[in-house]
TORTI-56013 format. One record per residue (C-alpha): residue number from 1; residue in three letters; chain; x, y, z. Coordinates in steps of 0.001 Angstrom, whole numbers, m for minus. Example, Ala and Ser with C-alpha at 12.3 -4.5 7.8 and 13.67 -1.06 7.14 Angstrom:
BEGIN
(1; "ala"; "A"; (12300; m4500; 7800))
(2; "ser"; "A"; (13670; m1060; 7140))
//
This chain:
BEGIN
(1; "unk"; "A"; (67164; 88414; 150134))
(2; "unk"; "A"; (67898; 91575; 148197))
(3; "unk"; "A"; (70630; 92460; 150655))
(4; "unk"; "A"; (72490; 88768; 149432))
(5; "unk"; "A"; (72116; 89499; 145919))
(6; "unk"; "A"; (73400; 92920; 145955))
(7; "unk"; "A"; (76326; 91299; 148014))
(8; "unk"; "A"; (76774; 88763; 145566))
(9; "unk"; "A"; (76801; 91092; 142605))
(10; "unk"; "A"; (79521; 93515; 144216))
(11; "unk"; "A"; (81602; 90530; 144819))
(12; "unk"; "A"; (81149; 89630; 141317))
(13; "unk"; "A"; (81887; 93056; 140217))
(14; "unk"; "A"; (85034; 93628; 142154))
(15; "unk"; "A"; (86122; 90119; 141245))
(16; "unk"; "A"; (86081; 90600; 137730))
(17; "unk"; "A"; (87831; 94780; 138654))
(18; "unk"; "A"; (90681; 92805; 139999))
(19; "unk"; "A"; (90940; 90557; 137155))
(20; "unk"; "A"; (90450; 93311; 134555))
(21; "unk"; "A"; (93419; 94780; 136883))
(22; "unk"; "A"; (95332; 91639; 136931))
(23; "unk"; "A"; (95458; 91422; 133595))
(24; "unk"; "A"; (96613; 95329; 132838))
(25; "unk"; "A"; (99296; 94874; 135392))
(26; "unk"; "A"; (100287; 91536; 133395))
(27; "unk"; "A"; (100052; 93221; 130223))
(28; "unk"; "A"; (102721; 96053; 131267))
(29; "unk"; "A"; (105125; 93805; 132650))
(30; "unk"; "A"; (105407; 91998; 129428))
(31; "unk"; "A"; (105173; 94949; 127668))
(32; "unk"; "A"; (108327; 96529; 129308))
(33; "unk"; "A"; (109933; 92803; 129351))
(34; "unk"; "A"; (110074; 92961; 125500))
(35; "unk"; "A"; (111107; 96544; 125662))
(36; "unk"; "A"; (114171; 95787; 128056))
(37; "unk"; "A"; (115007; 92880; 125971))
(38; "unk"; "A"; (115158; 94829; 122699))
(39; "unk"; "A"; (117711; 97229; 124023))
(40; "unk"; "A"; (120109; 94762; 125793))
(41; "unk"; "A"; (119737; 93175; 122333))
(42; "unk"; "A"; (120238; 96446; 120545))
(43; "unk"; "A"; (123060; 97231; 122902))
(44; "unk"; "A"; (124663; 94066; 122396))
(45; "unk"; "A"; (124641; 94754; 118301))
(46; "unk"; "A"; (125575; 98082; 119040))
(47; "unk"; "A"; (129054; 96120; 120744))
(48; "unk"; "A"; (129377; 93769; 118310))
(49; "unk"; "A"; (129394; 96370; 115867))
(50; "unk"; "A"; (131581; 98903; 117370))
(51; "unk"; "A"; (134622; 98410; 115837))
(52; "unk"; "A"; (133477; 97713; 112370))
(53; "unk"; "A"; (131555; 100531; 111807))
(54; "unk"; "A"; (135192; 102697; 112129))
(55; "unk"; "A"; (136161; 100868; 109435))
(56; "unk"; "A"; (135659; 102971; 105724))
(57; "unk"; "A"; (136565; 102734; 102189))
(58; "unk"; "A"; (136011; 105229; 98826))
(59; "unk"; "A"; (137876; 106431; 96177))
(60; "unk"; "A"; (139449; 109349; 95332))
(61; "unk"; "A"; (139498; 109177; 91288))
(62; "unk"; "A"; (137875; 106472; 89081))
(63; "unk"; "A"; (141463; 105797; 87361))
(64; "unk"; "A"; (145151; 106483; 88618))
(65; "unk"; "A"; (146561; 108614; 86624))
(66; "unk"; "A"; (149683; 106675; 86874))
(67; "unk"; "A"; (150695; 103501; 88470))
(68; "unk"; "A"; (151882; 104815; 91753))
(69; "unk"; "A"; (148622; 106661; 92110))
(70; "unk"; "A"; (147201; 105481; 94668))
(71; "unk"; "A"; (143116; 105797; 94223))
(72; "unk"; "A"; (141525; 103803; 96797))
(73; "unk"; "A"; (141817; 105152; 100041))
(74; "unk"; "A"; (140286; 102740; 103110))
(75; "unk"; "A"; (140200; 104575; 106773))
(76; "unk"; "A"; (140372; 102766; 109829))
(77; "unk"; "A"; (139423; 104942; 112327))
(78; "unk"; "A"; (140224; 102545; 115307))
(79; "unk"; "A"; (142735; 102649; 117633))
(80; "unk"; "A"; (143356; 98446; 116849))
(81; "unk"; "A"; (144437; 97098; 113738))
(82; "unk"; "A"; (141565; 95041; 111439))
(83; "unk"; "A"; (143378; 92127; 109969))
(84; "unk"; "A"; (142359; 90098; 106483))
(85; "unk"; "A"; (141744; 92734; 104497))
(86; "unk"; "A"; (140590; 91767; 101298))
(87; "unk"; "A"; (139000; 95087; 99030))
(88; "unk"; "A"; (137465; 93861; 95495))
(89; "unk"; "A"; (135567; 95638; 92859))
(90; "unk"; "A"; (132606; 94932; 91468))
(91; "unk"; "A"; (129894; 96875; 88909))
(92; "unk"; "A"; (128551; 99998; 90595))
(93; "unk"; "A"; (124818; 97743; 89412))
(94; "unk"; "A"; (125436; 95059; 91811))
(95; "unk"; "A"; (123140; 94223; 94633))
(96; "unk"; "A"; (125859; 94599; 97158))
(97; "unk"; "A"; (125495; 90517; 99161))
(98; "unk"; "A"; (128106; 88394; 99981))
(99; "unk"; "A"; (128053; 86803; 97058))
(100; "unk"; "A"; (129595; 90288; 95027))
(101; "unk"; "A"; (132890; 88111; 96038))
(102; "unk"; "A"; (132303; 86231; 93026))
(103; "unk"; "A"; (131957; 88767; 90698))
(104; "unk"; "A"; (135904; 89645; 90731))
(105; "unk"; "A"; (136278; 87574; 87789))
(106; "unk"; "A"; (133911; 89085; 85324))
(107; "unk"; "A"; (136958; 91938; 84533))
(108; "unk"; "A"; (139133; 89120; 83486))
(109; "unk"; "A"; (140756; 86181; 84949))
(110; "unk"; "A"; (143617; 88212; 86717))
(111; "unk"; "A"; (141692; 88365; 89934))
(112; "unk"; "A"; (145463; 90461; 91089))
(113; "unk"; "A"; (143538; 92669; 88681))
(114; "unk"; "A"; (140638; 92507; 90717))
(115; "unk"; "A"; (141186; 92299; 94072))
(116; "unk"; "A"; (144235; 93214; 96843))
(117; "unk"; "A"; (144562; 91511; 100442))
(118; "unk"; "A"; (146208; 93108; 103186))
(119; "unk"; "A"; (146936; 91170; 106265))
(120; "unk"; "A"; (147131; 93950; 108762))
(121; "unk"; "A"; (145973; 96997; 108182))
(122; "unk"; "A"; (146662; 99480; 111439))
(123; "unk"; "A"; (145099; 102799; 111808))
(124; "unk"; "A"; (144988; 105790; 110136))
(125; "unk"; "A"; (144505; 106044; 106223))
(126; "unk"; "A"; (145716; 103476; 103528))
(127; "unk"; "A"; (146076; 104075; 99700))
(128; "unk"; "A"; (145804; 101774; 97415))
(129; "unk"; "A"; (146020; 101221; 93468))
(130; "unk"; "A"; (143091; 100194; 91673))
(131; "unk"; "A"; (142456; 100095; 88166))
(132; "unk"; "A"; (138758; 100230; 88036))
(133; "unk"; "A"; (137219; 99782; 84586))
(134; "unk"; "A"; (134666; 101442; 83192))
(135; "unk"; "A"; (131350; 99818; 80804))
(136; "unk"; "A"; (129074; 101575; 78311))
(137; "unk"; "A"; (125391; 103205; 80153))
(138; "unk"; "A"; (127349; 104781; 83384))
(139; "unk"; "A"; (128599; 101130; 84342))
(140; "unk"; "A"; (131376; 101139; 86524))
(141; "unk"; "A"; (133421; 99478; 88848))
(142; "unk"; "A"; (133360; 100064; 92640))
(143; "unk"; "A"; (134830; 98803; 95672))
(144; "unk"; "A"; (133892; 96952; 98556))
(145; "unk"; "A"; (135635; 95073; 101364))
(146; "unk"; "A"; (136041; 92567; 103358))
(147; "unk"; "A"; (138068; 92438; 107052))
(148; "unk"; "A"; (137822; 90944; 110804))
(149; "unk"; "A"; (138166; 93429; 113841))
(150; "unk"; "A"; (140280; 92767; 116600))
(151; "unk"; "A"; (137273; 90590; 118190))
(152; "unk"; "A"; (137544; 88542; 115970))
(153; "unk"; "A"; (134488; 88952; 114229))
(154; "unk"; "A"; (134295; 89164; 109841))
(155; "unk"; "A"; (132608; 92226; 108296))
(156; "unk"; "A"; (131497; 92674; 104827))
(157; "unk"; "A"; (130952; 96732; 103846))
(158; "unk"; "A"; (129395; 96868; 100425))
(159; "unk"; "A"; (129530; 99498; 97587))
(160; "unk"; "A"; (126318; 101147; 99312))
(161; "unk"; "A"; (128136; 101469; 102560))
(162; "unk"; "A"; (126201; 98718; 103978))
(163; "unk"; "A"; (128079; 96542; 106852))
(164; "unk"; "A"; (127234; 92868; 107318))
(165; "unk"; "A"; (128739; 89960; 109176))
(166; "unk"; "A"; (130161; 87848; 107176))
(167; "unk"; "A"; (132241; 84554; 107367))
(168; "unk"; "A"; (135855; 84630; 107609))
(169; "unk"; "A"; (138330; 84932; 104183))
(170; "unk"; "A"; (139602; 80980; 104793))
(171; "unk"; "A"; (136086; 80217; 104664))
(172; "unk"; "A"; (134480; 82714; 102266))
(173; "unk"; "A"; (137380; 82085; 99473))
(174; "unk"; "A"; (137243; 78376; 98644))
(175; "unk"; "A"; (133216; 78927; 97970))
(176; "unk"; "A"; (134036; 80931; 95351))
(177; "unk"; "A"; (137232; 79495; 94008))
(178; "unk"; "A"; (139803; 82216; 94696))
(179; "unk"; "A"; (142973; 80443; 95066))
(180; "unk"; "A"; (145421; 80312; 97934))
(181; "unk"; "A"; (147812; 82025; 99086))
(182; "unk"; "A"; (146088; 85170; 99362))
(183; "unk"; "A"; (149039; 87141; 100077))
(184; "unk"; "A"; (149162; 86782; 96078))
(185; "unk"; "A"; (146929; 89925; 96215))
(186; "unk"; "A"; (148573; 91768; 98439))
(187; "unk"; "A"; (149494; 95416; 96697))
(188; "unk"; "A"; (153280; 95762; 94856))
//
């Protein structure tokens, strides 16, 4: 009788090693399932993202010292063009969303003033002319753009350097009432 109950109780025992095993086995699989899928997700960002991130803007001096001086600089370090182009200014206190795009009014209601579009913009360095104003308590203006890669794809890069997807210009615009054409920006 002993002999049936100690058989019994090592089948028990095993049966529940092989679940506790089951069950650790189970455990790492989904473990390394999430970890696989967070890298072919990371990857694919990392894709997405890989011409955008080339793309740069700062600028040299506050002011041009004259009207030919050309003070923002924006540096696409790609070998493809980025296309829609559209660099504004807004305070150097702003939270740096989407939304900045309507801000370009609060220096006026010459948003020319405010904001320049460039349809294709190929490699290498551009210089542009901004006027960027300047407020009482270290307030100033600072510049941030907006441009889709070759893929098609809409970035925002804020005044923090920041890069975001964003929606395209022909959609982004008429939210926040900045007329058509936007060649009407383009720089003189």
């Amino acid at each position: 009788m002993k002999n049936k109950t100690d058989n019994k109780f090592k089948v028990q025992i095993s049966s529940i090693i092989s679940g506790i095993a089951v069950l650790i086995s189970l455990s790492s699989l989904l473990y390394q399932v999430n970890i696989n899928s967070k890298a072919i997700e990371n990857q694919n960002t990392k894709e997405k993202r890989s011409q955008a991130i080339n793309v740069s803007m700062w600028y040299k001096t506050i002011t041009p010292i004259s009207r030919d001086d050309k003070n923002i600089i924006i540096n696409n370090a790609n070998s493809n063009a980025i296309y829609d182009v559209f660099v504004i200014y807004v305070s150097n206190r702003s939270p740096g969303k989407l939304s900045d795009i309507g801000l370009i009014t609060q220096y006026g209601d010459n948003l020319r003033n405010n904001c320049q579009f460039i349809e294709v913009l190929p490699p290498g360095e551009t210089k542009l002319a901004m006027n960027l104003p300047r407020a009482m308590g270290g307030e100033h203006a600072t510049p941030e753009i907006f441009f889709t890669d070759s893929n098609g794809k809409s970035w925002f890069r804020n005044l923090h350097g920041n890069l975001l997807e964003s929606k395209s210009l022909n959609q982004l615009l008429p939210e926040y009432k900045i007329p058509a054409p936007y060649t009407q920006y383009s720089p003189t």
